[in-house]
ZADRENPA-358553 format. One line per field, with one value per residue (C-alpha): residue in three letters; residue number from 1; x, y, z. Coordinates in nm, 2 decimals. Example, Ala and Ser with C-alpha at 12.3 -4.5 7.8 and 13.67 -1.06 7.14 Angstrom:
res	ala	ser
n	1	2
xx	1.23	1.37
yy	-0.45	-0.11
zz	0.78	0.71
***
This chain:
res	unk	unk	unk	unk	unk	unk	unk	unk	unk	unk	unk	unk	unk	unk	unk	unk	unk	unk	unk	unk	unk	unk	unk	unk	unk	unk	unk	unk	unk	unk	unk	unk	unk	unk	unk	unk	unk	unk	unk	unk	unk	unk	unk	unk	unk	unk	unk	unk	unk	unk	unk	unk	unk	unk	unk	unk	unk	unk	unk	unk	unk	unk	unk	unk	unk	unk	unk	unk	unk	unk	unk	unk	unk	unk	unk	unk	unk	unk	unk	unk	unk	unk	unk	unk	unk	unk	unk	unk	unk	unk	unk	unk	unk	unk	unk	unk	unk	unk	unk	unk	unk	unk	unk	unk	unk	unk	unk	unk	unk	unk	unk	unk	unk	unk	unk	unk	unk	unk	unk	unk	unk	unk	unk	unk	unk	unk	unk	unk	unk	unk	unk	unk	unk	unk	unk	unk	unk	unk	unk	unk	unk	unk	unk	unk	unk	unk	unk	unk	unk	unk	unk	unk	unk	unk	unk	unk	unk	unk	unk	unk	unk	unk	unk	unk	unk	unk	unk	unk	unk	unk	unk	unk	unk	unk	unk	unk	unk	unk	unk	unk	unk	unk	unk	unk	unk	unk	unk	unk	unk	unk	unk	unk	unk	unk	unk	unk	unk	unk	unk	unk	unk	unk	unk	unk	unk	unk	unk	unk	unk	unk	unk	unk	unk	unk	unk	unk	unk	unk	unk	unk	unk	unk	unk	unk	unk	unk	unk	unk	unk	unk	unk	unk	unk	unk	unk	unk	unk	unk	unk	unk	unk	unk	unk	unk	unk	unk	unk	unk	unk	unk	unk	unk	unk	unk	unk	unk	unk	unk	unk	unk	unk	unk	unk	unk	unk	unk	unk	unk	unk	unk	unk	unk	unk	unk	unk	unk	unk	unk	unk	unk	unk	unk	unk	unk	unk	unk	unk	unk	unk	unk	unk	unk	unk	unk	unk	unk	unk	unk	unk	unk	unk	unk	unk	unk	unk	unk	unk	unk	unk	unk	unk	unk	unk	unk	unk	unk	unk	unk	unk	unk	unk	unk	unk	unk	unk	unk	unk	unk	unk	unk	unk	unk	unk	unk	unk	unk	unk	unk	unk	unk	unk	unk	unk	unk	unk	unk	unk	unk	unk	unk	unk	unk	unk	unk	unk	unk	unk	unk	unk	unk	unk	unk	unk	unk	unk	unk	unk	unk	unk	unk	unk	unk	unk	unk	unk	unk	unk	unk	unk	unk	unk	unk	unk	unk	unk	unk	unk	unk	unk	unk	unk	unk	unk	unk	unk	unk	unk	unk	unk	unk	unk	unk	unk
n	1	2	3	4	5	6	7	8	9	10	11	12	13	14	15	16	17	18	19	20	21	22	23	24	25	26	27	28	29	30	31	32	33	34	35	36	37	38	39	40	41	42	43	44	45	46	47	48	49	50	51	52	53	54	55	56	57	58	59	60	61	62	63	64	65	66	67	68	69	70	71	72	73	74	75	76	77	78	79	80	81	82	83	84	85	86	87	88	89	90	91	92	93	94	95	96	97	98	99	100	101	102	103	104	105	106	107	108	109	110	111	112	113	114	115	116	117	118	119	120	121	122	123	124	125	126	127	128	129	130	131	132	133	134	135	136	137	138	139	140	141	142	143	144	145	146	147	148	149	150	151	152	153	154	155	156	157	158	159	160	161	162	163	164	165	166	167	168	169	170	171	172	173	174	175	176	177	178	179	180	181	182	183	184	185	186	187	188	189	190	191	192	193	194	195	196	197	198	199	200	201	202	203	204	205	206	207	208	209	210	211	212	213	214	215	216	217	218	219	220	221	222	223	224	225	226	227	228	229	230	231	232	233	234	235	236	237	238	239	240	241	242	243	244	245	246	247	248	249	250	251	252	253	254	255	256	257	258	259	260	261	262	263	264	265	266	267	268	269	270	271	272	273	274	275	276	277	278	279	280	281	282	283	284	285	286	287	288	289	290	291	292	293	294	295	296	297	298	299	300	301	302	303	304	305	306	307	308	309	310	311	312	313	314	315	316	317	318	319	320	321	322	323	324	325	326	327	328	329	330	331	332	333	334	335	336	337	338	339	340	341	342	343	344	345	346	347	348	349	350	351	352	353	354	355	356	357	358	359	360	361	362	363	364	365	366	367	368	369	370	371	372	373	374	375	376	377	378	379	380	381	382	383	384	385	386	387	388	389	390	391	392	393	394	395	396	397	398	399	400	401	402	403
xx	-4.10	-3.77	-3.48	-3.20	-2.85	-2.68	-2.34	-2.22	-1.93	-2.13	-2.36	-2.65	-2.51	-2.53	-2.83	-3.06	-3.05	-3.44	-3.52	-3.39	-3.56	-3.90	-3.84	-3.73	-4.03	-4.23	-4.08	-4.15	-3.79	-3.66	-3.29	-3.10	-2.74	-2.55	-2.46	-2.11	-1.80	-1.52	-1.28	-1.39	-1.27	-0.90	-0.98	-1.26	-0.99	-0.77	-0.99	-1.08	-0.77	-0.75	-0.71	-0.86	-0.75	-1.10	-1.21	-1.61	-1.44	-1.26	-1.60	-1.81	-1.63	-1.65	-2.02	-2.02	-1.84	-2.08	-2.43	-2.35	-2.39	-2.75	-2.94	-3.32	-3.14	-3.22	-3.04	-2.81	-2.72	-2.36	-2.35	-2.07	-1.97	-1.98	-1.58	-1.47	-1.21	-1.12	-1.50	-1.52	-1.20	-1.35	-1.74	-1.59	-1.40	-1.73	-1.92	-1.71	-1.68	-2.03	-2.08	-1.83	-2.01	-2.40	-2.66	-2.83	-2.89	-2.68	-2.74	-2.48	-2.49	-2.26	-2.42	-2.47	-2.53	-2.90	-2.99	-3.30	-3.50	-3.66	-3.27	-3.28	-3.63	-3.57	-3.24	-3.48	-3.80	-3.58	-3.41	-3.73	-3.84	-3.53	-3.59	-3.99	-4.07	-3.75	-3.92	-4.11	-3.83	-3.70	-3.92	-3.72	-4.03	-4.31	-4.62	-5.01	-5.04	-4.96	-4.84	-4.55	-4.51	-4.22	-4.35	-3.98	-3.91	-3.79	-3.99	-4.27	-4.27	-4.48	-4.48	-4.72	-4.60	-4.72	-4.56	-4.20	-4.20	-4.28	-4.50	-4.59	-4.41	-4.48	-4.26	-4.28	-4.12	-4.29	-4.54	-4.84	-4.78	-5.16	-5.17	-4.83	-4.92	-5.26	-5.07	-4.81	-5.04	-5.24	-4.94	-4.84	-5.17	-5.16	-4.87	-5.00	-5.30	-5.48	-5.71	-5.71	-5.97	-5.66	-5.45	-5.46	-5.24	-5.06	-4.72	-4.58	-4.24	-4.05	-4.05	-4.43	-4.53	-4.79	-4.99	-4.96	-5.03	-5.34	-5.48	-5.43	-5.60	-5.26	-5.17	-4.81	-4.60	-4.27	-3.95	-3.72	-3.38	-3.52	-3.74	-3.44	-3.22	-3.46	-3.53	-3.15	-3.14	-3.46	-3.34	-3.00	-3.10	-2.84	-3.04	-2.76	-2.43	-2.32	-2.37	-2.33	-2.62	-2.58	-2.92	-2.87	-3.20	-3.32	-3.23	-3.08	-2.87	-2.83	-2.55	-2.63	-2.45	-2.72	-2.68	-2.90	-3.08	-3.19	-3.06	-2.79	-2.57	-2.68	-2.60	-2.78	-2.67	-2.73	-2.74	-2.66	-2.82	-2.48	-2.47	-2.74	-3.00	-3.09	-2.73	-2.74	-3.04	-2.95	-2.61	-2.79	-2.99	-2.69	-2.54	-2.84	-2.86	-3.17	-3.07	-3.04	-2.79	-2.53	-2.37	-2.32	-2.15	-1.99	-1.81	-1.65	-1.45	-1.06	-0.98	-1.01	-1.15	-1.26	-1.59	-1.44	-1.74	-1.90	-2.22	-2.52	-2.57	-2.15	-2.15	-2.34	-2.16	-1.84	-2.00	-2.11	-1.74	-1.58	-1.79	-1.71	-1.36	-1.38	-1.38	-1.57	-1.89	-1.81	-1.54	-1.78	-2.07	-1.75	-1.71	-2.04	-2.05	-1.72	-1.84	-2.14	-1.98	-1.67	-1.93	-2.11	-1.74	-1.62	-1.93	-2.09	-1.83	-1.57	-1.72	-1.87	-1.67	-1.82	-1.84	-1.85	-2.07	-2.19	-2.52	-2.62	-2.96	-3.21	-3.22	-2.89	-2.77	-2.84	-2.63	-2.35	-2.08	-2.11	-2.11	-1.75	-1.67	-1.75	-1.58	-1.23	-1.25	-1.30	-1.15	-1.41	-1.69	-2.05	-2.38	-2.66	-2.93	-3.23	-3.52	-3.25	-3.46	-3.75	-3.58	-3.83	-4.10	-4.04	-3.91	-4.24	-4.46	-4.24	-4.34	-4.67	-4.71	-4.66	-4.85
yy	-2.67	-2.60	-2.72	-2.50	-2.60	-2.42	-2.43	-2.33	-2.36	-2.46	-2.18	-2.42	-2.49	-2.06	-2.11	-1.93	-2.15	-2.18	-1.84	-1.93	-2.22	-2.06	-1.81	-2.02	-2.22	-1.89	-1.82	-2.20	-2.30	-2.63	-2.55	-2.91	-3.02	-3.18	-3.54	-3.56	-3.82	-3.68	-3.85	-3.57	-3.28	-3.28	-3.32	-3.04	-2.79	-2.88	-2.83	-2.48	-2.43	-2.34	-2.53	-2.35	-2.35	-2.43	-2.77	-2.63	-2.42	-2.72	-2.91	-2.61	-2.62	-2.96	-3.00	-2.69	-2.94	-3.21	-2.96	-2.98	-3.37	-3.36	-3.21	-3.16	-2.90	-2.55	-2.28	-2.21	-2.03	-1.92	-1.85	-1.73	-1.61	-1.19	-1.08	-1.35	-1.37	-1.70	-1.71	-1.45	-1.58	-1.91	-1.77	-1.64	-1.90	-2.12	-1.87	-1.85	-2.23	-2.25	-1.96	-2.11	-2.45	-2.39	-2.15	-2.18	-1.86	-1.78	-1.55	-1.49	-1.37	-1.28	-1.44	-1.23	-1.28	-1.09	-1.10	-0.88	-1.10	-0.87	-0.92	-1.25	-1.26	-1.01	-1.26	-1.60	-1.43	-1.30	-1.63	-1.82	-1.57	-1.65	-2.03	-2.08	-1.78	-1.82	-1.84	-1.50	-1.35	-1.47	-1.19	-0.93	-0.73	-0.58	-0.63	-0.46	-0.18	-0.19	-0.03	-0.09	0.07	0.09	0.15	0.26	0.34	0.70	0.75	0.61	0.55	0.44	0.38	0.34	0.11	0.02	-0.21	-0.22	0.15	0.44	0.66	0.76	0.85	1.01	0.97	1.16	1.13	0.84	0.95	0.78	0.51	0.43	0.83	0.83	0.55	0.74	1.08	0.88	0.66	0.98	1.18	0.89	0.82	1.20	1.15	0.87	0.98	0.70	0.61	0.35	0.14	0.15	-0.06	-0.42	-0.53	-0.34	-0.52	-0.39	-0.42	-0.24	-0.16	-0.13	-0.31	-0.57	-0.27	-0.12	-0.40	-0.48	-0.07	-0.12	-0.45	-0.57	-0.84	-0.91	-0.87	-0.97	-0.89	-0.58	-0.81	-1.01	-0.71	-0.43	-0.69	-0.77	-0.37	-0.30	-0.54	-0.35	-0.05	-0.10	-0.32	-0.62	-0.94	-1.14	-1.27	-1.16	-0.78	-0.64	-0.37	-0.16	-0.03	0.24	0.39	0.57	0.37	0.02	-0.05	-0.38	-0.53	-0.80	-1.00	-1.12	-1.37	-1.28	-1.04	-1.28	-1.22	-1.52	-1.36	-1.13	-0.89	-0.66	-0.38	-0.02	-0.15	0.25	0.52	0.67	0.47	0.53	0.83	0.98	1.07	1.26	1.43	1.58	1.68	1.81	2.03	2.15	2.29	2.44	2.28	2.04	1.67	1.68	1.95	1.82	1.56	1.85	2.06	1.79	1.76	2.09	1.96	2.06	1.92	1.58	1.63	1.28	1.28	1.13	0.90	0.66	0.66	0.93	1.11	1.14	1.17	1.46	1.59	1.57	1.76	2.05	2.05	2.02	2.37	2.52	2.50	2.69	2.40	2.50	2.37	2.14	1.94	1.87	1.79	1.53	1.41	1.35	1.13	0.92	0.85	0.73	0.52	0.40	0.24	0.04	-0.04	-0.19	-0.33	-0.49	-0.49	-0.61	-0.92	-1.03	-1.04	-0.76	-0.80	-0.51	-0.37	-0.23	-0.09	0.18	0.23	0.37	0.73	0.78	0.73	1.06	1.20	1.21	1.23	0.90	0.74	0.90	0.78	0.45	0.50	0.55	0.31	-0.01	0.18	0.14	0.32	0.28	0.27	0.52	0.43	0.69	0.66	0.45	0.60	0.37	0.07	-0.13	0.04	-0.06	-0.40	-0.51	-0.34	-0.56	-0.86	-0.81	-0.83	-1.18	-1.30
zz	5.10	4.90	5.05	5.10	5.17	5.53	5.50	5.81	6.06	6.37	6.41	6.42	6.78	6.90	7.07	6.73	6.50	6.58	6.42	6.12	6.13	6.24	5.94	5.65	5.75	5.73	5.38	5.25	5.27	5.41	5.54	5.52	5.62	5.31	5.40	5.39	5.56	5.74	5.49	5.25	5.46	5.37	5.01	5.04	5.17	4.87	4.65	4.80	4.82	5.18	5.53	5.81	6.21	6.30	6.19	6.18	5.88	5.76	5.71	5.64	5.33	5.28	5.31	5.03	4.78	4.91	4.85	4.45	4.49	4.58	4.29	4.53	4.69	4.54	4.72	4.96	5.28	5.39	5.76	5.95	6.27	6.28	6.32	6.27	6.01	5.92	5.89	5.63	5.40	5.39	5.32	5.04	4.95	4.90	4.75	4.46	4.43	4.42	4.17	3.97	3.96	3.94	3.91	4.20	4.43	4.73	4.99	5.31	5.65	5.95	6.25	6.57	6.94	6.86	6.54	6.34	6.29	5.97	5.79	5.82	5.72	5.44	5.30	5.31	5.16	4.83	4.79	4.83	4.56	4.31	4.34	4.31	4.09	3.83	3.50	3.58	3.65	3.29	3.19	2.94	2.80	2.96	2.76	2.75	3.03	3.42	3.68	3.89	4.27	4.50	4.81	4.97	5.31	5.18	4.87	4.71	4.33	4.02	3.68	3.40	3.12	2.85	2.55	2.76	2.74	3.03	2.97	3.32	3.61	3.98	4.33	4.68	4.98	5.22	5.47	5.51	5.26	5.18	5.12	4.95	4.67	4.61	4.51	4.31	4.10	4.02	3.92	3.71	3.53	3.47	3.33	3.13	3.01	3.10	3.38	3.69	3.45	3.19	3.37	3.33	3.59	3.94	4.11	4.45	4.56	4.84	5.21	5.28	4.98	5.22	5.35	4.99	4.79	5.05	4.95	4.58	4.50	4.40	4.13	4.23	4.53	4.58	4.76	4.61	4.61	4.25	4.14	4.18	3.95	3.68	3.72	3.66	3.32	3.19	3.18	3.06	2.85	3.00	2.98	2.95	3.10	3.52	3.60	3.94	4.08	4.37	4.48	4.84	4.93	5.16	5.52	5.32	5.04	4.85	4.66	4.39	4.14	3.87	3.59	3.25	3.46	3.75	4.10	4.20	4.50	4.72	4.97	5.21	5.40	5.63	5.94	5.98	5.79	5.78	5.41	5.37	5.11	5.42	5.58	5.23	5.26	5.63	5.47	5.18	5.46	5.64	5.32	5.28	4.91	4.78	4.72	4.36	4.38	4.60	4.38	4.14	4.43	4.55	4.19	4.25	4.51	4.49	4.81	4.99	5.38	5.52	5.79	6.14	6.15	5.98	6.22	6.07	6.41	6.46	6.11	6.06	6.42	6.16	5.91	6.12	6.26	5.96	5.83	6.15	6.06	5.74	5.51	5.19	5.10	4.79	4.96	5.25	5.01	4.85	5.18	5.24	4.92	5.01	5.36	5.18	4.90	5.17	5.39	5.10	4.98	5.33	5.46	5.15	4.82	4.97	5.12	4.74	4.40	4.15	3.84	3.55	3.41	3.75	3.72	4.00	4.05	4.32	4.42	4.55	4.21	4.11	4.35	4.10	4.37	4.52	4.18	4.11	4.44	4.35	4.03	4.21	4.48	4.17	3.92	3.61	3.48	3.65	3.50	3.60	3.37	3.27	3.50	3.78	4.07	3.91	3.86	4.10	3.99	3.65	3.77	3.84	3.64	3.38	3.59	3.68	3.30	3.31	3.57
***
């Protein structure tokens, strides 16, 4: 078991604090309290900076300074009530103390009344992940021939690599997945030239990447948080220093901060597919243009119209309004991509410090609206590498290489 630091403000005492017990002992993780004295609050909050109203707060930040004393613990999770903002200024206040001071990875999460039990499953699987498989994730060259699949819950993708270069490549919208992987592996041994014998090794990631990895005899399977990072540092060839990648698919988006192309903060979001690839593609449908097009319509734009909702089914109830009232296709395709982009920005950004170069990747990234959205709202250039839509895909076939 690895033993992860919870740096709370009390929420062990809502009444859930069993699930994430039950979980993290699902995922192999031992959460722990750090020991700390109450003499060490006051000088905690100095040191942070900060003195809260609640005292939970005041110690939550004290055991943070504490966690770095005891070098057997490994990782750690920030927990904080949902809404509550005193909670939220002093979450962030210890997660930049802490990745100021170590390496170690951190992961955060607003508590609710009910939580999903699959996000807080989904948070404690890829930090488990970044602590027991680090020096495979060290990987920064994909070697011999494999395949890599990102079984998403939009699309399904694969690549072919061989000697840290593509030369195969297939995707398709998610339907059956067992079906879906079958057609993509095909296209991208076609691609290839090569057959299934060919390949020496196959890693899964992604959405339905246990049933997937089950069908394909599969080498490797891990989480997408650590694969989309080490994904993002392949192919922009960023291996070292911090970099910040923002991966939205098709119904989730995540926001990472990475350090030499490993995963060390973390954040996941679309709790609505209003920010999510599929808002896009229904918008996409009511302008009656394919997905790929509409980031270049929504580049004509000349004037700024704003959706009323940030929800997809009032969302797209906007949209259909807003064309209704004569509003010209381009600047509703623009809108489309700032509701998108806005939602990432408020829900996800905002809450974690980025840190250039910002590296875009997953499908949405090609709509090239919402990455000059995301241009203006942090005001410096983003990076859409070639082949972004594959970045788990080649994320793992790079890993799988070392196993």
């Amino acid at each position: 078991m690895t033993r992860v630091a919870q740096i709370s403000c009390g929420t062990e005492y809502s009444g859930i604090q069993w699930l994430f017990n039950d979980i993290a002992e699902k995922v192999g993780i031992d959460l722990v309290y750090p020991e700390m004295e109450l003499s060490q609050v006051d000088a905690a909050c100095k040191g942070l900076g900060f003195t809260a109203e609640s005292p939970s707060l005041n110690m939550m930040m004290a055991r943070a300074v504490s966690m770095l004393e005891d070098p057997t613990i490994k990782g750690a999770l920030l927990l904080t009530c949902f809404k509550c903002a005193e909670g939220t200024i002093v979450k962030d206040l210890v997660r930049r103390y802490l990745h100021e001071r170590t390496d170690i990875p951190i992961i955060s999460y607003s508590n609710v009344e009910k939580p999903k039990e699959i996000e807080i499953y989904a948070r404690l699987e890829a930090l488990a992940t970044l602590i027991t498989r680090k020096s495979l994730l060290m990987r920064e060259k994909q070697e011999g021939i494999t395949m890599g699949i990102d079984s998403g819950s939009s699309t399904t993708k694969a690549v072919v690599m061989k000697d840290d270069e593509i030369v195969g490549a297939g995707w398709q919208p998610t339907t059956d997945p067992r079906k879906s992987v079958d057609e993509v592996m095909e296209t991208a041994l076609k691609g290839a030239g090569l057959k299934r014998s060919d390949i020496e090794a196959i890693g899964v990631t992604g959405h339905g990447r246990e049933l997937v990895g089950e069908h394909v005899k599969a080498d490797l399977n891990l989480e997408e948080v650590s694969v989309i990072a080490k994904g993002a540092a392949l192919l922009t060839k960023l291996h070292k220093g911090d970099a910040t990648v923002i991966d939205i698919g098709g119904m989730n988006n995540k926001l990472i901060l990475s350090r030499d192309g490993i995963a060390n903060i973390f954040n996941l979001g679309g709790i609505c597919g209003g920010s999510s690839g599929r808002f896009l593609e229904v918008a996409s449908h009511r302008l009656d243009v394919d997905i790929s097009e509409l980031g270049q319509l929504a580049l004509k734009s000349k004037e700024k119209h704003d959706l009323q909702s940030y929800c997809m089914v009032f969302g797209i109830q906007s949209l259909v309004v807003t064309l209704a009232s004569g509003v010209k296709r381009e600047d509703v395709a623009a809108a489309a991509c700032r509701s998108v982009a806005n939602q990432v920005y408020e829900n996800q950004i905002q809450e974690m410090e980025v840190r250039p170069p910002i590296i875009f990747v997953g499908g949405v990234s090609l709509v090239e609206g919402v990455k000059k959205e995301f241009e203006k709202m942090l005001g410096v250039d983003i990076i859409v590498p070639p082949n972004s839509q594959y970045a788990g895909a080649v994320g793992i076939a790079t890993l799988v290489s070392g196993v």
